[in-house]
C-alpha positions as CSV (number, residue, x, y, z in Angstrom):
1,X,0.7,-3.6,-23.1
2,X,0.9,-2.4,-19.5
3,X,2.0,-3.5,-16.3
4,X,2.4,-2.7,-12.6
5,X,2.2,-4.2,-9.1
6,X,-0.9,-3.1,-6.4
7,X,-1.9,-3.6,-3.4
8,X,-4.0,-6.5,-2.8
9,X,-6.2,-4.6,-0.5
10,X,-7.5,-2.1,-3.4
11,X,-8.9,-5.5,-4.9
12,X,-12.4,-6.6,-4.5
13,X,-12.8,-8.9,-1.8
14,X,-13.9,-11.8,-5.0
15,X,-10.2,-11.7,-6.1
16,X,-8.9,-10.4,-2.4
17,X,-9.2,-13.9,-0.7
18,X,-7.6,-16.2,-3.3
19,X,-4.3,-14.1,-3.6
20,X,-2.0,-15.9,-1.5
21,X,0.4,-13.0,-1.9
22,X,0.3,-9.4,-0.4
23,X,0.9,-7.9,-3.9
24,X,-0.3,-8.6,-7.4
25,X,1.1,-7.6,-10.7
26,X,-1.2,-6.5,-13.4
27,X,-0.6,-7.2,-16.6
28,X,-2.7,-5.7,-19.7
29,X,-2.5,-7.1,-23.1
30,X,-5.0,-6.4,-26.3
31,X,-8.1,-5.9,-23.4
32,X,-7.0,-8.7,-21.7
33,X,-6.5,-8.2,-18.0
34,X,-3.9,-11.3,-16.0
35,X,-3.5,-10.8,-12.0
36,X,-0.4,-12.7,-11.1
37,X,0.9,-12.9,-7.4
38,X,3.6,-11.0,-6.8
39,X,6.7,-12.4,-4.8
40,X,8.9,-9.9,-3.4
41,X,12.5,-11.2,-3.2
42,X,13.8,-10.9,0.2
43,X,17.7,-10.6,0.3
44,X,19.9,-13.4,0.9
45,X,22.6,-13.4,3.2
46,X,23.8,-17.3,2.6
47,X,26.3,-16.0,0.4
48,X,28.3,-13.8,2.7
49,X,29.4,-16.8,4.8
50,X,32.6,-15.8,6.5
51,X,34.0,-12.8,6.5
52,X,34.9,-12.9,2.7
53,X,31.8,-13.1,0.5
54,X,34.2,-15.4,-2.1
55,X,34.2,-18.1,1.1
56,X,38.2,-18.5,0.5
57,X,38.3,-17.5,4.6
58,X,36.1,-18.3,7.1
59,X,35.3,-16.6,10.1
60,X,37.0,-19.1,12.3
61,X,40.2,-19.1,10.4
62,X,40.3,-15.4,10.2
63,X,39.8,-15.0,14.2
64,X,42.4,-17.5,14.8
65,X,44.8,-16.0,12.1
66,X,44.0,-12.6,14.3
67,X,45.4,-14.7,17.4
68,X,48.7,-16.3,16.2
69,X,49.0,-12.4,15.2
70,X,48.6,-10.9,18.8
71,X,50.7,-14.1,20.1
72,X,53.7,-12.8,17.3
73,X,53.7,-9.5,19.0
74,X,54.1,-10.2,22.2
C-alpha cells in the first residue's frame, strides 16, 4: 500500500483533462490503482484578526490605546 502526489502533467492526456486539480494523489492497494485530486491547502489568515491572534484586542482598540498613551505623556 503506496502513496504519493504527481503532477498532473506527467498524466496521459485521457486522465489529464478530467482532473479538475493541478495535482493528483496516487494511491496503490492489492494492484489496485485510485487517482484522487489533490487539494493543496492554502493558509488562512482569518484567524489573525487584530493584532492578537486570540481576538481579545483588536487593531482599532490597540491604536487608540497607543493614543491615550502618547496623549498621557505629553
Amino acid at each position: 500500500m503506496t502513496e504519493m502526489v504527481v503532477d498532473i502533467q506527467s498524466l496521459p492526456e485521457m486522465l489529464f483533462s478530467r482532473v479538475p486539480t493541478k495535482k493528483v494523489k496516487v494511491h496503490e492497494n492489492n494492484g489496485t490503482i485510485t487517482l484522487t485530486p489533490f487539494y493543496e491547502e492554502k493558509p488562512r489568515f482569518d484567524h489573525l484578526v487584530g493584532i492578537f491572534s486570540d481576538g481579545k484586542m483588536s487593531v482599532d482598540k490597540f491604536l487608540e490605546k497607543k493614543r491615550q498613551e502618547v496623549e498621557l505623556e505629553l
